[in-house]
Backbone as numpy.savetxt, mean C-alpha at the origin, in Angstrom:
# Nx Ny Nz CAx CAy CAz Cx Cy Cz
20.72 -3.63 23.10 19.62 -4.10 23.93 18.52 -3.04 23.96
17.18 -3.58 23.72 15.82 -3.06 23.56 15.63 -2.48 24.97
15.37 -1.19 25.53 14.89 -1.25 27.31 13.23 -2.14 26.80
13.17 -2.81 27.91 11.99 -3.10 28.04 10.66 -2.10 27.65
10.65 -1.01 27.80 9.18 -0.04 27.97 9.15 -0.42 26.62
10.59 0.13 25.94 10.30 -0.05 24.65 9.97 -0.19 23.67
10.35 -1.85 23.95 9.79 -3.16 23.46 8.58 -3.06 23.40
7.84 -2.91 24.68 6.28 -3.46 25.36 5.19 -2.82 24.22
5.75 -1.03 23.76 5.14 -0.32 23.25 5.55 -0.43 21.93
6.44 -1.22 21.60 6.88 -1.80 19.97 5.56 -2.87 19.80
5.47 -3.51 20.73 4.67 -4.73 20.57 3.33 -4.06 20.74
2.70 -3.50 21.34 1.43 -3.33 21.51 1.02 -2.23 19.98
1.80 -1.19 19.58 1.94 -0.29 18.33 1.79 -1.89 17.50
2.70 -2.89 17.69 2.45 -3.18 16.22 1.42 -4.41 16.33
0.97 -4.59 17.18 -0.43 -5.57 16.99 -1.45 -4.46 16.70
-1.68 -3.21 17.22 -2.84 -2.30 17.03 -2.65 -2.03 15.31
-1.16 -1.88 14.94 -1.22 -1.51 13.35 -1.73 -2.73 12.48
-1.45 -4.07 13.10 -1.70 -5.32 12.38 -3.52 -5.42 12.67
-4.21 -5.44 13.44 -5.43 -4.85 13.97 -6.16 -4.17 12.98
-5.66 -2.93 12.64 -6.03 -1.67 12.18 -6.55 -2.71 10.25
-5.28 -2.98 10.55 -4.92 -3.53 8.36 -6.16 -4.76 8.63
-6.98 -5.20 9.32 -7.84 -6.20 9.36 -9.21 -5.64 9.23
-9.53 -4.34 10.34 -10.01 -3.63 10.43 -10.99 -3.15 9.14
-9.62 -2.17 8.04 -10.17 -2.16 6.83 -10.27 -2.82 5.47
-10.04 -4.23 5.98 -10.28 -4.91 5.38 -11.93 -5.81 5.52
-12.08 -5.69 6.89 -13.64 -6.28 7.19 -14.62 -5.08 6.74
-14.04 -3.78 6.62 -15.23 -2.50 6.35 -15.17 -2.82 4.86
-14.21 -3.48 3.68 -13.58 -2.86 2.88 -13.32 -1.40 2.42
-12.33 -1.08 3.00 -12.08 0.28 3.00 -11.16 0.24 2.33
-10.10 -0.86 2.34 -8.66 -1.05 2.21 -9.00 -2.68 0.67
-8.65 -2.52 -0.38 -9.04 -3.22 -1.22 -8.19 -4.79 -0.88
-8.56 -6.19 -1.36 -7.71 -6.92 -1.05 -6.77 -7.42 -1.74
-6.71 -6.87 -2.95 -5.16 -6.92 -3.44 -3.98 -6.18 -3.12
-4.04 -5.25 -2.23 -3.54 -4.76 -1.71 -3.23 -4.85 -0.16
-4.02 -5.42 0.35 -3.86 -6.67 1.73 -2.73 -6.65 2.28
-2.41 -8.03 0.98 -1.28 -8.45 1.62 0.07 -8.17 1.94
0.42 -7.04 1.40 1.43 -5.87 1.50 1.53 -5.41 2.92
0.24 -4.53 2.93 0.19 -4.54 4.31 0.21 -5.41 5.60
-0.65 -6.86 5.69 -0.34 -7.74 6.31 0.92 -8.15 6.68
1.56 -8.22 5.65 2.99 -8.89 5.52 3.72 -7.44 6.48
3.66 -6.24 6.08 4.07 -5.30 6.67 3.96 -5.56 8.05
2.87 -5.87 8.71 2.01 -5.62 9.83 3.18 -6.98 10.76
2.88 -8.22 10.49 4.00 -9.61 10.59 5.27 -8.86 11.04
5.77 -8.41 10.28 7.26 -7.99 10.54 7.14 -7.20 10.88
6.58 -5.97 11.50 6.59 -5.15 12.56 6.55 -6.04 14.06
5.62 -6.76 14.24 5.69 -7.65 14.92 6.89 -8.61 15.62
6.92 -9.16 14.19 8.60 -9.83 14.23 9.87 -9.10 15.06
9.82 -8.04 14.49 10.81 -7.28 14.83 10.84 -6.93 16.77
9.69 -6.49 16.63 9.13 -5.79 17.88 9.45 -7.08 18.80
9.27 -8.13 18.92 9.64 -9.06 19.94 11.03 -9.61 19.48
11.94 -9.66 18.50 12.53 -9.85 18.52 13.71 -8.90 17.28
13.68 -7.52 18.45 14.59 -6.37 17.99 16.25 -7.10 17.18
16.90 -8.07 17.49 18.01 -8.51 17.70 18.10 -8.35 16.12
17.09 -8.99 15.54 16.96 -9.49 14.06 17.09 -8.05 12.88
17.17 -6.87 13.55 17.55 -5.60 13.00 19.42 -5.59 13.32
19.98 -6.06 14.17 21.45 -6.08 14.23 21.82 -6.53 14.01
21.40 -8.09 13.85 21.81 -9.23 12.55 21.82 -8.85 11.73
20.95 -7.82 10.76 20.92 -7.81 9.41 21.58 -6.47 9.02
21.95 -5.42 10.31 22.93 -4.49 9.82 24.36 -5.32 10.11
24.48 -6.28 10.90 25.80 -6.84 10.67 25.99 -7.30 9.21
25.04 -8.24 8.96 25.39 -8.90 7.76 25.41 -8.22 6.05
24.27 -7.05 6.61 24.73 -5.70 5.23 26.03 -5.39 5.86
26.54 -4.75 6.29 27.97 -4.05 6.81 27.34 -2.90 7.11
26.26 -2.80 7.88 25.96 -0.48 8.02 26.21 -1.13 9.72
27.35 0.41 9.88 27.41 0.41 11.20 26.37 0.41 12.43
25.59 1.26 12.21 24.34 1.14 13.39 23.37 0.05 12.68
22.75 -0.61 13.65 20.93 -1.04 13.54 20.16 -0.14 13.11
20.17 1.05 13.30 19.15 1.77 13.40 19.39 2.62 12.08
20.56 2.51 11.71 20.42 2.95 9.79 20.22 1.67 9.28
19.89 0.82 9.61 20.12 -0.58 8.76 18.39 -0.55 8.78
17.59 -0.05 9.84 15.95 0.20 10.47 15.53 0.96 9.06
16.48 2.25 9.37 15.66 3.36 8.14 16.49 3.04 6.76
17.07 2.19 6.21 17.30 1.73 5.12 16.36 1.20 4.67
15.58 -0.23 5.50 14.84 -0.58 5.43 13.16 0.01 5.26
13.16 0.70 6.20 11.61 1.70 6.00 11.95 2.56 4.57
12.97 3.07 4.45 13.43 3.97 3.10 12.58 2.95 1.72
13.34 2.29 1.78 12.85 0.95 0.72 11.71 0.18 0.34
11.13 0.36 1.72 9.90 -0.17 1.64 8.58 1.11 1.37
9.01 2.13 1.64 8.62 3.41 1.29 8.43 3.65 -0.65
9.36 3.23 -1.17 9.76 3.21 -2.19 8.87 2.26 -3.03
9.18 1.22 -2.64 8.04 -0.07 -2.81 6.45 0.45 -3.06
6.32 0.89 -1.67 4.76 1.21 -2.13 4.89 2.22 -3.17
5.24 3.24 -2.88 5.09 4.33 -3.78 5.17 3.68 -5.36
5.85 2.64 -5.31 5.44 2.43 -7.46 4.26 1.53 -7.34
3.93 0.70 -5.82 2.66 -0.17 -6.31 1.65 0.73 -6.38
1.74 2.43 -5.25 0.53 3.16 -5.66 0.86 4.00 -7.33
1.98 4.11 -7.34 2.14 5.02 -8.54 1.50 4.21 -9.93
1.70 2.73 -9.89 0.73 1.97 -11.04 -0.37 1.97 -10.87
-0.64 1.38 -10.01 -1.93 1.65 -9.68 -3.12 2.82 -10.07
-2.81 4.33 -9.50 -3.24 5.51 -10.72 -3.19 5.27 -11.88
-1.75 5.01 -12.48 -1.15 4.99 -14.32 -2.18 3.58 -14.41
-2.88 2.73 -13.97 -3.39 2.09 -14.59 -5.22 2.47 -14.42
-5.49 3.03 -13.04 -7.51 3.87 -13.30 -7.27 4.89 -14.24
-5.92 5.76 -14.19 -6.08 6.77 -15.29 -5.93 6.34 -17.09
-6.17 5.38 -16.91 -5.97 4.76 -18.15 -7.50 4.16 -18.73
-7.72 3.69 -17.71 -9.44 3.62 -17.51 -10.09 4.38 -17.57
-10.32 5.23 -16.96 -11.09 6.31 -17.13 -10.89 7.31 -17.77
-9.33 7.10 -19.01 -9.91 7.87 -20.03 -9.95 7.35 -21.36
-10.18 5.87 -21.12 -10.61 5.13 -22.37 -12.36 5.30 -21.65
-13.01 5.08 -20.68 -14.08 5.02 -20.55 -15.06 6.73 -20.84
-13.95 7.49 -20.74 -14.11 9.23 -20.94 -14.33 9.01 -22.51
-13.34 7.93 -23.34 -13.86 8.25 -24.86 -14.90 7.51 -25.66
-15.01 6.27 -24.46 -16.41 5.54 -25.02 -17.45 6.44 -25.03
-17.61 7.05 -23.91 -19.00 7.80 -23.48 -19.00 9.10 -24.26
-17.37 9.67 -24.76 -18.05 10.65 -25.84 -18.51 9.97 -27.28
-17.91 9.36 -27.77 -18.66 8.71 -28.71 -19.74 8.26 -28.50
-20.40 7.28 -27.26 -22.19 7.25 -27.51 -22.60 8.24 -27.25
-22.04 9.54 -26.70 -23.34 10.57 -26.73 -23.14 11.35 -28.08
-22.02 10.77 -29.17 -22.11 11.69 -30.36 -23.20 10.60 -31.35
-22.91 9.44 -30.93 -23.68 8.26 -31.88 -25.38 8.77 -31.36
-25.70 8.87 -30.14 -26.88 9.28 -29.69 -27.32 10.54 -30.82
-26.44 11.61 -30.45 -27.02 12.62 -30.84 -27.07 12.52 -32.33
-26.60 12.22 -33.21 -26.64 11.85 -34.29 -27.84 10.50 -34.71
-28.01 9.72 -33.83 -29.57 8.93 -34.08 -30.48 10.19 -33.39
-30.45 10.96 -32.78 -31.55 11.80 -32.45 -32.05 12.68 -33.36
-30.94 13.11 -34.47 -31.41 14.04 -35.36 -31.96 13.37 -36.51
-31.79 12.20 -36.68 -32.01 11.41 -37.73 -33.59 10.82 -37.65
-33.77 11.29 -36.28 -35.46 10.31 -36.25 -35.94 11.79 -35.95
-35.36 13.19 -35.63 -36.42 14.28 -36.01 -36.38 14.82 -37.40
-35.23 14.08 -38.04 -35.56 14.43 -39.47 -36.81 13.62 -40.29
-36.50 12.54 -39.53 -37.70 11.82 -40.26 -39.57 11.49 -39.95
């Protein structure tokens, strides 16, 4: 059983975090393919927060003795999660920007090479 204060401050934390993920999404600060990760994150904080029970259901039904390793199993994992959607994410701008690093040396070699060609002539 949740004490009440708890709860109150489970629930109010996770509407301000669900809040927040809207937040930078109206500035775009926060891109929107990436949204819904968070949204969805934001939901089930929520979820949870009014209805804690649904963390002891699901360490019953894994078999981990406490809720509360069954909590940080869960955050563990989802930790994990992001980390390869940000880790592609880089492996795919750094891929960009250094095919766009070799376009731009080639037009400034194609440049400089039409530049000498019209002071030769």
């Amino acid at each position: 059983m949740v004490e009440p204060k708890l709860q109150l401050f489970l629930i109010v934390i996770s509407f301000l975090f669900a809040s927040f993920i809207f937040v930078l999404v109206k500035k775009e600060t926060l891109e929107l393919k990436y949204t819904l990760v968070w949204i969805f994150t934001g939901i089930i904080l929520i979820i949870i927060s009014l209805q804690p029970k649904i963390v002891t259901f699901a360490s019953i039904a894994l078999g981990i003795g406490l809720p509360v390793n069954a909590l940080f199993l869960f955050g563990i994992l989802f930790t994990l999660i992001i980390l390869l959607t940000v880790t592609i994410a880089i492996s795919r701008a750094l891929a960009k920007i250094r095919r766009l690093t070799q376009e731009v040396a080639i037009l400034k070699f194609e440049l400089s090479q039409y530049k000498k060609e019209a002071i030769k002539s």
